[in-house]
N, C-alpha and C positions, 0 to 999 in steps of 0.2 A: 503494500500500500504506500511504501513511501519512495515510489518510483525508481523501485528495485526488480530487476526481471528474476522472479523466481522461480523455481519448479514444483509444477502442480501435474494435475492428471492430465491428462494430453502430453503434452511435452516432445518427448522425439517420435508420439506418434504421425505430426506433425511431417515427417519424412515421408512416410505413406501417404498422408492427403495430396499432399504437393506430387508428387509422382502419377498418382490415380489422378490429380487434374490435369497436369498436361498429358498422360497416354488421351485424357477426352477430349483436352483441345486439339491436339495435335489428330487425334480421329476427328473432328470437326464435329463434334457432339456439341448439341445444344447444356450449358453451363449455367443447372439451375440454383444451386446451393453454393457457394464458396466466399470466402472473406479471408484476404490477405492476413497477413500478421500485423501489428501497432507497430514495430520496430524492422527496420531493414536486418536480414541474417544473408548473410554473403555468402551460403551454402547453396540458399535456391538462389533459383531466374526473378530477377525485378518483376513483380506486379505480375506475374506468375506463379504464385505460390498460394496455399492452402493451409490452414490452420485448422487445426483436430480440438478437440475440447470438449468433453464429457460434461454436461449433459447435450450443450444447446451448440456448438461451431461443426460443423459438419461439410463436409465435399457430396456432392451430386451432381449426376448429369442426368440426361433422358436421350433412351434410344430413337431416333426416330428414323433410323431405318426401317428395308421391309423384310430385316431377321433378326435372328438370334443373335448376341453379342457374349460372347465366354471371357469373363475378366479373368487372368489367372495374375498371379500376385505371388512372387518368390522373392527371400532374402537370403543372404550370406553376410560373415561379421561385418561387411562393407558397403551393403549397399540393396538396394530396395529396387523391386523391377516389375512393373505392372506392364501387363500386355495384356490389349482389346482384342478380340478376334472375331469377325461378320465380315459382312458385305458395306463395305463404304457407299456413300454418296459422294465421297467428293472427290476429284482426281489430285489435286495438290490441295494442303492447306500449312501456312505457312505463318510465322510470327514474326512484327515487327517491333522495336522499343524505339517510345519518339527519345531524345534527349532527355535528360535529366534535370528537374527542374537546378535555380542556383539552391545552395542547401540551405539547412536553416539548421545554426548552429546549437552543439548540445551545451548546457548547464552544466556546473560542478559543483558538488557535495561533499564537504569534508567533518566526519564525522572522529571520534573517540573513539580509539579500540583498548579497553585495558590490558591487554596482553601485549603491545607494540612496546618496545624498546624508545628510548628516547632520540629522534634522530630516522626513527624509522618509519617507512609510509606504505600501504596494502592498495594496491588499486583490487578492488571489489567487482566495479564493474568499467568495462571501459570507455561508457559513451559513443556514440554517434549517429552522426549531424542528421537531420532529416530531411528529406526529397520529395518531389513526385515525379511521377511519369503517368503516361500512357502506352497502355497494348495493344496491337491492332494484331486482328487474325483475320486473314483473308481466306478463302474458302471456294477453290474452283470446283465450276460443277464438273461431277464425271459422264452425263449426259450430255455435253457438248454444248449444254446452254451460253451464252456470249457473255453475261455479266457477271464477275466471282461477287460473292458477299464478303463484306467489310464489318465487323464488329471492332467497337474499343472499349477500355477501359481502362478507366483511371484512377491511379493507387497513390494516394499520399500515406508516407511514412514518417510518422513519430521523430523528433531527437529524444537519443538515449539520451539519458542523464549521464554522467559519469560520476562512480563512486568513489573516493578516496578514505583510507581509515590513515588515522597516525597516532602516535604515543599520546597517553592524558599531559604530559610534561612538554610539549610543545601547541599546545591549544593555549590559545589565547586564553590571561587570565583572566576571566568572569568577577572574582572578585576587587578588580583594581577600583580604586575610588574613579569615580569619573573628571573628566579634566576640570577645573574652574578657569573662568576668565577673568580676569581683573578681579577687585579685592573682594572678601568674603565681608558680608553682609551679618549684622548680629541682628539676631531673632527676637 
């Protein structure tokens, strides 16, 4: 709550939503359910990615071909692999990232850790900047129709915060009298 990214349920299941959403965009599957992340993570694709989260963050698509679709879904310690299997609609479909918005930089936090050494400092979390963009997914037909469809979407991301811990003996002393100006006044 004090805009620190912690771990909760979902978490690296997050790697699988992201994965199942682009095998559906990249099959040109209609994108009914998904919502990026609040922070940029440099593992996924910008403004491509999918956030898991028990009860209510969830990925979906909808078939709207005229078959069956077999998602198979395999991991190893490295790496996450979803593969759609039907009949397509569309002969190419293809992903574009406009520019980056300019960013908009992260905050810093320097908080107490009683266990630091005097002299010594924890970066906690490491901040950064926030952005936006937009996605475009083009989508040719495989019926030979003349016009591909264009979808976008646009993703702003969060600035992290950045957290820093350091020694109680290097924080500012809270108890200093505070400064006076000019001479002291009797009561």
């Amino acid at each position: 709550g004090r805009g620190e990214v912690v771990d909760t349920c979902g978490g690296g299941v997050s790697q699988l939503g992201t994965t199942l959403l682009n095998a559906a965009f990249f099959a040109g599957l209609p994108l009914t359910v998904w919502q990026p992340h609040s922070f940029f993570i440099s593992r996924y694709p910008a403004g491509r990615e999918g956030t898991l989260s028990f009860p209510e963050l969830d990925v979906r698509f909808r078939n709207d071909t005229d078959g069956w679709i077999v998602l198979h879904a395999s991991t190893t310690a490295t790496s996450v692999t979803v593969t759609l299997l039907g009949r397509p609609r569309w002969a190419e479909v293809r992903a574009t990232h406009g520019t980056w918005s300019p960013p908009t930089p992260f905050s810093e936090v320097v908080r107490v850790a009683p266990d630091l050494s005097p002299g010594a400092r924890r970066i906690v979390q490491a901040g950064g900047d926030g952005f936006s963009l937009t996605v475009s997914r083009t989508r040719v037909p495989a019926d030979g129709a003349p016009a591909p469809e264009v979808e976008r979407w646009r993703t702003v991301y969060l600035p992290q915060q950045r957290i820093v811990e350091i020694s109680p003996a290097d924080a500012p002393d809270a108890a200093a009298p505070p400064a006076v100006d000019g001479a002291a006044s009797a009561g």
